[in-house]
C-alpha positions as CSV (number, residue, x, y, z in Angstrom):
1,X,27.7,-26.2,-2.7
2,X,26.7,-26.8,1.0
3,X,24.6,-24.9,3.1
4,X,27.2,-22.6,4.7
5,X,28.7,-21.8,1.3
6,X,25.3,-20.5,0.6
7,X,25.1,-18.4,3.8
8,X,28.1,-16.7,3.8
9,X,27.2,-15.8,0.3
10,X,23.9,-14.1,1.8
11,X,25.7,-12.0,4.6
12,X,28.0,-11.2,2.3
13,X,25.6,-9.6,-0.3
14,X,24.0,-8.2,3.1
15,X,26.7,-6.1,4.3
16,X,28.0,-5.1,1.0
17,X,24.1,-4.0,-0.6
18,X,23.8,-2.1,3.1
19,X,27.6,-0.4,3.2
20,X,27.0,0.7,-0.5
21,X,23.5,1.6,-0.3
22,X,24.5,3.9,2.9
23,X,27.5,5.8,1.6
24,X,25.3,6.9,-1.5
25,X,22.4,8.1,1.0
26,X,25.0,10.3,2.9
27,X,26.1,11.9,-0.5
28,X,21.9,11.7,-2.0
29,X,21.1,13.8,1.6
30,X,23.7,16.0,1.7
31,X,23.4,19.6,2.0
32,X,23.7,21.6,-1.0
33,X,26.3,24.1,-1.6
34,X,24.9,27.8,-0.2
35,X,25.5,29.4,-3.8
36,X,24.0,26.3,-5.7
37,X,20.0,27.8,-6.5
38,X,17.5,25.0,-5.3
39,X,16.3,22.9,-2.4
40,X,19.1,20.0,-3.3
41,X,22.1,19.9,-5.4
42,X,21.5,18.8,-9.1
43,X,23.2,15.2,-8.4
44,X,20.9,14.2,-5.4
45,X,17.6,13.1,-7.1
46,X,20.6,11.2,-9.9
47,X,21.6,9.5,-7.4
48,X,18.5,8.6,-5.6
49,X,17.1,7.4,-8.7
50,X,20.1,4.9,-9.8
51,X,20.2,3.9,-5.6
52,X,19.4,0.5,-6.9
53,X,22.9,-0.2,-9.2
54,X,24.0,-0.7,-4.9
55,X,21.9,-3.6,-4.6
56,X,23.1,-5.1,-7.8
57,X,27.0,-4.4,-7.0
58,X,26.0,-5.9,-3.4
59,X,24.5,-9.2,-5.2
60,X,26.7,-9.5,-7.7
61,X,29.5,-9.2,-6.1
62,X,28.9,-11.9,-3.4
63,X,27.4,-14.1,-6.1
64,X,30.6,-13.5,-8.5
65,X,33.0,-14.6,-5.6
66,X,31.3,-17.3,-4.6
67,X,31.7,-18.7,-8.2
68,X,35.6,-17.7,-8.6
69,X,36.1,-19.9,-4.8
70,X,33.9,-22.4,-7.3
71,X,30.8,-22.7,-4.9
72,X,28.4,-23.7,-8.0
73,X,30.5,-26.9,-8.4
74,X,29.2,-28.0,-11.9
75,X,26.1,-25.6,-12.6
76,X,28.5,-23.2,-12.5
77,X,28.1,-22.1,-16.6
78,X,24.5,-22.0,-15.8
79,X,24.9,-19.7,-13.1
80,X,27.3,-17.4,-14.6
81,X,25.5,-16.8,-17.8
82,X,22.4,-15.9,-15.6
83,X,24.6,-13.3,-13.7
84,X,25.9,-12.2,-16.6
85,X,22.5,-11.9,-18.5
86,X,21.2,-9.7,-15.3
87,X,24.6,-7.7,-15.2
88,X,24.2,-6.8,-19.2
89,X,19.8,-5.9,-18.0
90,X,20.9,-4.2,-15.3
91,X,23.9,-1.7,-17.1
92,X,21.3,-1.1,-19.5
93,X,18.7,-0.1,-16.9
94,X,21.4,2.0,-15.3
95,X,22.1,4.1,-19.1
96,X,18.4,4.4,-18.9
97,X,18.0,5.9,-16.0
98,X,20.5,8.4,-16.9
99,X,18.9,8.8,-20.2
100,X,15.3,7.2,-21.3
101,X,15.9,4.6,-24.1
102,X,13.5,3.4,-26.5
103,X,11.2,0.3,-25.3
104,X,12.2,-1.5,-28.5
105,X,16.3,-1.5,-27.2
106,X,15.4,-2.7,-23.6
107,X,13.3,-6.0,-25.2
108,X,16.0,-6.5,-27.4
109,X,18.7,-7.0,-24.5
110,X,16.1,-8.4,-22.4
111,X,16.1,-10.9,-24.9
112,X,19.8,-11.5,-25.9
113,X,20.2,-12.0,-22.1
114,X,17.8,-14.6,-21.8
115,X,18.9,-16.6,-25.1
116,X,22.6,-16.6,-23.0
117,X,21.0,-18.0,-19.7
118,X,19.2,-20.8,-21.9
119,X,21.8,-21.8,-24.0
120,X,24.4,-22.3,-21.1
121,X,21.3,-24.6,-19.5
122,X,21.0,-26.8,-22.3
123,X,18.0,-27.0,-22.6
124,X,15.7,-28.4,-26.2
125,X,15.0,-26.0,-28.5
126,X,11.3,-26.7,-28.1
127,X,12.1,-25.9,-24.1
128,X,14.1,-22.8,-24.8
129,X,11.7,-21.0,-26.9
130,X,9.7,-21.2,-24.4
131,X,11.8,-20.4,-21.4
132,X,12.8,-17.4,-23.6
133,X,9.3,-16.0,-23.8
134,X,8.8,-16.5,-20.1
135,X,11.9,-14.6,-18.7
136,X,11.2,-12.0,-21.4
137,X,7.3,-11.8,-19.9
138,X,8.1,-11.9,-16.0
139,X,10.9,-9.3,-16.4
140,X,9.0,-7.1,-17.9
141,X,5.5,-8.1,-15.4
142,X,8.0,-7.6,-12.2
143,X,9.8,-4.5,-13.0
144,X,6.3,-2.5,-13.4
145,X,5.9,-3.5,-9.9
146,X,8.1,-0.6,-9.5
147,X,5.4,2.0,-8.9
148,X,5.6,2.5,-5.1
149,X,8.5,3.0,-2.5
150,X,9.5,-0.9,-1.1
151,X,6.4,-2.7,-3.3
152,X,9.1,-4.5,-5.9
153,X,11.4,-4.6,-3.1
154,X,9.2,-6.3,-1.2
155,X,7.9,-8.6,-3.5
156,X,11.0,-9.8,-4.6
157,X,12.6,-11.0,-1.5
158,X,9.0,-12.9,-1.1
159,X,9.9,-14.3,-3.8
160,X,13.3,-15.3,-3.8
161,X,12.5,-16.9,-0.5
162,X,9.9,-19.0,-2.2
163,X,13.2,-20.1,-5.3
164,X,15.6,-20.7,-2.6
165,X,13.4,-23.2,-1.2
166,X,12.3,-24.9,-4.5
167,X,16.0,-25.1,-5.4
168,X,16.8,-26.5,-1.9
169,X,14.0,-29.2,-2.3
170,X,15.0,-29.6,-5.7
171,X,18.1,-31.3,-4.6
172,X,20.6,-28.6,-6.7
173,X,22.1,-26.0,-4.4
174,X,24.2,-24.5,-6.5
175,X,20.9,-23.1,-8.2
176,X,20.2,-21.5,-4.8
177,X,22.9,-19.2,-5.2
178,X,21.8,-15.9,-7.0
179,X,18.3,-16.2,-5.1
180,X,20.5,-16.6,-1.6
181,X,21.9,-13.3,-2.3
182,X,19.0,-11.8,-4.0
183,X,17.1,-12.6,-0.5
184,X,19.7,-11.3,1.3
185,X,20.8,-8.3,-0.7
186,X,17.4,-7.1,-1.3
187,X,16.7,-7.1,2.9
188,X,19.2,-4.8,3.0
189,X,18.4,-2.3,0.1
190,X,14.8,-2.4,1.6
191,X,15.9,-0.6,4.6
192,X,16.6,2.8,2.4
193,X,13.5,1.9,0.0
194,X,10.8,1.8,2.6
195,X,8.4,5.0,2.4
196,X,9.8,7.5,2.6
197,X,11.9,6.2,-0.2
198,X,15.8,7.9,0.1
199,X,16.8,5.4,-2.4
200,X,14.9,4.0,-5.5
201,X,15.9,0.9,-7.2
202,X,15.5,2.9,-10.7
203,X,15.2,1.2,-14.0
204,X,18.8,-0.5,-13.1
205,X,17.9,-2.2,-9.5
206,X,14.0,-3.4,-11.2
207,X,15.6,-4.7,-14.2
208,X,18.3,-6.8,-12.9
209,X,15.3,-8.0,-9.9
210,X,13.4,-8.8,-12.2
211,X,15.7,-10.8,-14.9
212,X,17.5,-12.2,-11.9
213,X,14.1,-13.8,-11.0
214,X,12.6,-14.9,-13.8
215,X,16.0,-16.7,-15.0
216,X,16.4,-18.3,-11.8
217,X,12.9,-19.7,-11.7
218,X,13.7,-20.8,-15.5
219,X,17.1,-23.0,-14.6
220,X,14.9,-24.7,-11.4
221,X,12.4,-25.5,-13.3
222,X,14.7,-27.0,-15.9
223,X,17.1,-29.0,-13.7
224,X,13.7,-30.3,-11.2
225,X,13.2,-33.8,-11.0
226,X,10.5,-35.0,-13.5
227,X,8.2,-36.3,-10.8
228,X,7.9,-32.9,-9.0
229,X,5.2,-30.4,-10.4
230,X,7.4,-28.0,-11.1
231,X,5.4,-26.6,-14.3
232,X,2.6,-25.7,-12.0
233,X,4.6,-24.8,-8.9
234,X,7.5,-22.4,-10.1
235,X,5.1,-20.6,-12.4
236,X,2.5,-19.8,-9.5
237,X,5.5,-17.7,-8.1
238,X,5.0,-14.8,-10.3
239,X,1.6,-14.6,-9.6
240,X,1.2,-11.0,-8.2
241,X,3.2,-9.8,-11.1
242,X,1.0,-11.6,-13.9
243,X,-2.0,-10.1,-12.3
244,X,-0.8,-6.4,-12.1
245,X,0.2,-6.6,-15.9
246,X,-3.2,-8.1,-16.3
247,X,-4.8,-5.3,-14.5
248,X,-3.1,-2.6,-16.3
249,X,-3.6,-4.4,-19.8
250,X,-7.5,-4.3,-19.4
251,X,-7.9,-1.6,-17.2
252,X,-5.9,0.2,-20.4
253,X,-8.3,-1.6,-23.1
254,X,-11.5,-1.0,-21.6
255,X,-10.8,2.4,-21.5
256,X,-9.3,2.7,-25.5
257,X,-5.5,4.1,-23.4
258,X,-2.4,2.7,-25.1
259,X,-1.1,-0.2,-23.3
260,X,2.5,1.3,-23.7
261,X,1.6,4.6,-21.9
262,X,2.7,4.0,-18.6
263,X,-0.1,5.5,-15.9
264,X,-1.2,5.6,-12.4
265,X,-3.3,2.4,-12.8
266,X,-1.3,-0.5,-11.3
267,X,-2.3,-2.2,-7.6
268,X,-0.6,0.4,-5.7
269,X,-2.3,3.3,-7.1
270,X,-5.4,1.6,-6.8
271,X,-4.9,1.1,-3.5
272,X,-4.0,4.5,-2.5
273,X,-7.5,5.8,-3.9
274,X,-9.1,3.7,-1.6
275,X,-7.3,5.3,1.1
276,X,-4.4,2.6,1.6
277,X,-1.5,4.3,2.8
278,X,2.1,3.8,0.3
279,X,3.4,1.3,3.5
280,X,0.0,-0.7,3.6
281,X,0.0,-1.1,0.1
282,X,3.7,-2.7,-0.1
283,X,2.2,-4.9,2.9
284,X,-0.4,-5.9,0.9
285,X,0.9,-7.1,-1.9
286,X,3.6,-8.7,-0.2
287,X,1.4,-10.7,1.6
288,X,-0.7,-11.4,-1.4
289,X,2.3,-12.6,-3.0
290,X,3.1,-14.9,0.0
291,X,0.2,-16.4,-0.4
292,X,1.1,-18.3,-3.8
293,X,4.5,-18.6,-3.2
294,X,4.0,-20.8,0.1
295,X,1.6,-22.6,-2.1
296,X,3.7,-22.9,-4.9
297,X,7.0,-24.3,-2.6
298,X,4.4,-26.7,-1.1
299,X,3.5,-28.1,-4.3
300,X,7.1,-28.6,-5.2
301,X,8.2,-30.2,-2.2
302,X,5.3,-32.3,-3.1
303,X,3.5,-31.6,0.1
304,X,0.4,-30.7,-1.5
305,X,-1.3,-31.7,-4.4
306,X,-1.3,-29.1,-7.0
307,X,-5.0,-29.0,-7.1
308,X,-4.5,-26.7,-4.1
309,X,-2.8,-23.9,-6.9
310,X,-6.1,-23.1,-7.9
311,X,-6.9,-21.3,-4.4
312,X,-4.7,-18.8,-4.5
313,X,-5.0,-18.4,-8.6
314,X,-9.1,-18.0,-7.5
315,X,-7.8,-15.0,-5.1
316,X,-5.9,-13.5,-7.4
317,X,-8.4,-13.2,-9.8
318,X,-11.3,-12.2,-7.6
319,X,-8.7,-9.3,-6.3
320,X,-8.0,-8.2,-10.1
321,X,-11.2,-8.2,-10.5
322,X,-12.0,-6.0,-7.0
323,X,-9.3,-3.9,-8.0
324,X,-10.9,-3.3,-11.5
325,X,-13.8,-1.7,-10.0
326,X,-11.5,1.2,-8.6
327,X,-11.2,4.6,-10.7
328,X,-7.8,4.6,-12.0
329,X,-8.8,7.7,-14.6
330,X,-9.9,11.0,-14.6
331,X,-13.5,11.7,-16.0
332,X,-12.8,13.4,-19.0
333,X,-13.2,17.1,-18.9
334,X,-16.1,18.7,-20.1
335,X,-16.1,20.3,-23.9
336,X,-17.1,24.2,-23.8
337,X,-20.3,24.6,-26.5
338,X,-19.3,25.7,-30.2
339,X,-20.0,30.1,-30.7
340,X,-21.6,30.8,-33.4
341,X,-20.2,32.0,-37.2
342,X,-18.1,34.8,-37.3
343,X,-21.1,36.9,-38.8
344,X,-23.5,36.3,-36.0
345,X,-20.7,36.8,-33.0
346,X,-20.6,40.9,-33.5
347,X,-24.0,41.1,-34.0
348,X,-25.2,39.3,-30.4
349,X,-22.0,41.2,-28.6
350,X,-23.4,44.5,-30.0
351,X,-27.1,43.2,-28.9
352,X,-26.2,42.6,-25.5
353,X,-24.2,45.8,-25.0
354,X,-27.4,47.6,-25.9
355,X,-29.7,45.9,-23.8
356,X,-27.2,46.6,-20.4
357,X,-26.8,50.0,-21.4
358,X,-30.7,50.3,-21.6
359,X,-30.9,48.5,-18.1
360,X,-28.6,51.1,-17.0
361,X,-30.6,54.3,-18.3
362,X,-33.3,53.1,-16.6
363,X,-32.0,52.4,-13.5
364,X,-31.1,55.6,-12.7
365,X,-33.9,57.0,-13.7
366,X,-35.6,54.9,-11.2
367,X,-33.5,56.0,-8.3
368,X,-33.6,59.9,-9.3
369,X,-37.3,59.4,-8.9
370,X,-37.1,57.9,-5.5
371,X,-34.9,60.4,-4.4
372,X,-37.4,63.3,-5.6
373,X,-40.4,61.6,-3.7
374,X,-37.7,61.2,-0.4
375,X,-38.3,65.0,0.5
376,X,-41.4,66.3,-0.2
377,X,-42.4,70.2,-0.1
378,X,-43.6,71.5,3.3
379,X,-47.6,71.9,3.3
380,X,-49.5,74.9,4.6
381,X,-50.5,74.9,8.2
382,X,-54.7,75.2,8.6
383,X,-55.8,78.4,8.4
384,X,-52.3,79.8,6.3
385,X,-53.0,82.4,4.2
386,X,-50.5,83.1,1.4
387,X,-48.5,87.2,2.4
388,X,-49.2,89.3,-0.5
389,X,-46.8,89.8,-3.7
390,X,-43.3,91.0,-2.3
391,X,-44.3,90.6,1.3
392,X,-43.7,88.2,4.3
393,X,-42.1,85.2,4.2
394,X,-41.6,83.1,1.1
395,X,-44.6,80.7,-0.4
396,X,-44.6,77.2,1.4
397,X,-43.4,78.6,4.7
398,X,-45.2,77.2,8.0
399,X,-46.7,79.2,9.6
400,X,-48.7,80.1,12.9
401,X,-52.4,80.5,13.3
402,X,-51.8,84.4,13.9
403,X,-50.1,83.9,10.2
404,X,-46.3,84.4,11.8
405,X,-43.6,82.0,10.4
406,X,-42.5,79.2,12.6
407,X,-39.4,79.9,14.6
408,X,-36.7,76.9,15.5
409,X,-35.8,75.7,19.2
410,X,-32.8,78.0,19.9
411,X,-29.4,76.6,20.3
412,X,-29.4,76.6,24.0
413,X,-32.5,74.0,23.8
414,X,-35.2,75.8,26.1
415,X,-38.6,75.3,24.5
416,X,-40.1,77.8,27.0
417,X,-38.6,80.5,26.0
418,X,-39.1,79.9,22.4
419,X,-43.3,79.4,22.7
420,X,-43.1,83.1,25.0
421,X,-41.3,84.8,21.9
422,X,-43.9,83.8,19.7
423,X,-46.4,84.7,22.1
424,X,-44.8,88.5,22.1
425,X,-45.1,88.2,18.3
426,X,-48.7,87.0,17.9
C-alpha cells in the first residue's frame, strides 16, 4: 500500500466521521415536540451518548474499503481480523450504552477479540499470550480516559499519530492503515466532542478507540524489524493511559474504595479541583501524552537511544505522584453521638421541660416587678396635710402650700392664666 492509498483512506474516514457525526447533532439538538414534558426529547441525551458509533462507521468504513480495493496487499488477514475484533468491541459498547452490561461480559469479548487479531498475526504462543494480556490491559487503561469532553479524543489521535509513524518506519504500510483513519476520523469526531461536549463517544466510540489501538500497536510491534527497539518504543505509547489506571488503582487502595467502583478520581478530575478548566485538562494530557509518544517514535526510528525512555517514564511518575496529592474524596461525614437507653430518654426530656417551664415562671415574674417599680405613687408636697375622713381630695393627691389640689395647664396652653386661678383659690 503506497502513500496515497493511505491518504485517501484518511480523508475518506474524515468526511464520512464529520457528515455522520453532524446529521446526528442536528437530530441530538433539535427542538422537542411542544406537548413532549421536559427540556429535550427523551431520544437526545440517547443519542448524544452513542455519538461515538459515527466515528467508528466513519473509520470503519474507509478502512473496510480500502481492504475490498486490496490496499493491505498481504497483511491484509492481519488487518481485517483487527477491524473486525474492534467492530465485535465496539457493537458491544454500543448494547452497553443502551443498556449497562456486566464487567465480566465486556472482558470476555475484549478478550475473544484480541485472541482473533493474534491468531490471524501468527504470532508464537509464548508471544500471543502475551500480546493478549496487553491489548486486554490498554483497552481497558484507554477507555477510562473517557472521563472528560475531548480527553480520550484527544489522546488518541496523539497517539495514532505516534503508530502511523512507527508503522511507516517500520517499513509495513499496510499496518498504517487503521491508525491513518483512526488519525483522521478521530479529528473529525473531535470537533463535536470538544467542551461543551454535543457528542460523546459513549462506551461504543472508547471501546473500539481503545481496542483499535492497543491491537494496532500489537501487529507493529510483531512485524518490526528485530534490530529496532520496538519492545521499549511501542509500549511507551500508552504511557498516559498506564498512569491514569495507576493513579485510580492506588488512589482507590489507599483509601480501602473498590477498584471496580468507577469515581471522580482519574487525571481530569484532579485537575479540575485544582482549578483546571475541562479544555485545559484535555490540553494537558494531550500534551503529556505527546511527550512519550515523540519519544517513543524516536526510539523506533532508531534516532535515539532508548535510554532516553526513561525521561518521559521519570515525568510520568513524578506527575502521578503530583497528582496523588490532590483530594479526589470527600472527608467522610461526621457520625451524630449515640442517645441514651430508652429508659433514660423520657426521663432527661421530662427534666428539661421542667427546668424551661421554671425559667419561664420566673421570668415574668421578673418583668411584672419591673413594671410595678416603673410608676411609682405620687409623694406629698411639703407642708401637705392629709383632708379629713370624707373630705377634699383623695389621699396621695399634690397639693399646694395653701393645701388646694394641683390644677393642670389648660388645653389652650397659657400658663398665666392657670397660676392666677390658683391664686383666686388660695
Amino acid at each position: 500500500m503506497n502513500v496515497l492509498g493511505i491518504i485517501a483512506s484518511g480523508v475518506a474516514a474524515l468526511f464520512i466521521t464529520v457528515a455522520l457525526a453532524k446529521s446526528v447533532r442536528r437530530v441530538a439538538l433539535r427542538p422537542r415536540i411542544p406537548d413532549e414534558p421536559g427540556g429535550r426529547a427523551p431520544r437526545a441525551e440517547a443519542l448524544r451518548r452513542t455519538g461515538g458509533a459515527t466515528a467508528v462507521l466513519g473509520i470503519g468504513t474507509a478502512t473496510g474499503a480500502a481492504l475490498w480495493l486490496g490496499a493491505a496487499d498481504d497483511a491484509a488477514g492481519a488487518v481485517g481480523g483487527l477491524l473486525a475484533g474492534a467492530g465485535a468491541v465496539a457493537a458491544l459498547g454500543l448494547v452497553h450504552d443502551l443498556k449497562p452490561l456486566w464487567a465480566a461480559l465486556r472482558l470476555a469479548v475484549q478478550t475473544a477479540a484480541a485472541v482473533l487479531v493474534v491468531s490471524l498475526a501468527g504470532l508464537s504462543p509464548a508471544a500471543s499470550v502475551l500480546a493478549v494480556v496487553w491489548i486486554v490491559l490498554v483497552t481497558n487503561a484507554f477507555a477510562l480516559l473517557d472521563h472528560a469532553d475531548g480527553m480520550l479524543t484527544a489522546v488518541g489521535l496523539v497517539t495514532a499519530a505516534g503508530l502511523l509513524a512507527c508503522a511507516i518506519v517500520g517499513g509495513d504500510p499496510a499496518l498504517a492503515l487503521l491508525p491513518a483513519t483512526l488519525v483522521a476520523g478521530l479529528a473529525g469526531f473531535l470537533l463535536h466532542n470538544w467542551h461543551p461536549a454535543r457528542l460523546r463517544l459513549g462506551a461504543c466510540g472508547a471501546q473500539f478507540t481503545a481496542f483499535a489501538l492497543a491491537a494496532s500497536g500489537a501487529l507493529i510491534q510483531a512485524a518490526a524489524p528485530s534490530g529496532r527497539a520496538a519492545w521499549a518504543a511501542l509500549p511507551a505509547l500508552a504511557t498516559v493511559a498506564l498512569a491514569d489506571s495507576a493513579l485510580v488503582l492506588i488512589s482507590r487502595r489507599r483509601a480501602a474504595r473498590s477498584p471496580l467502583r468507577d469515581t471522580d478520581d482519574h487525571i481530569a478530575h484532579r485537575l479540575r479541583r485544582v482549578r483546571v478548566t475541562v479544555p485545559g485538562a484535555a490540553v494537558l494530557t494531550a500534551l503529556w501524552a505527546g511527550v512519550p509518544v515523540t519519544t517513543g517514535a524516536l526510539v523506533y526510528a532508531e534516532l535515539l537511544h532508548p535510554a532516553f525512555l526513561l525521561l518521559p517514564l521519570a515525568g510520568t511518575a513524578a506527575a502521578v505522584y503530583a497528582l496523588l496529592r490532590i483530594p479526589a474524596y470527600a472527608p467522610p461525614r461526621p457520625v451524630p453521638p449515640r442517645t441514651g437507653s430508652s429508659r433514660t430518654a423520657p426521663s432527661r426530656t421530662a427534666t428539661s421541660r421542667a427546668t424551661q417551664d421554671r425559667t419561664i415562671t420566673a421570668r415574668r415574674r421578673t418583668e411584672a416587678a419591673d413594671a410595678g417599680a416603673a410608676i411609682p405613687a405620687a409623694a406629698p408636697a411639703t407642708g401637705v396635710k392629709g383632708s379629713a375622713h370624707g373630705q377634699g381630695a383623695p389621699t396621695g393627691t399634690a397639693r399646694t402650700a395653701a393645701g388646694h389640689p394641683t390644677v393642670p395647664p389648660p388645653p389652650n396652653g397659657r400658663p398665666a392664666e392657670a397660676a392666677t386661678a390658683a391664686a383666686e383659690r388660695g
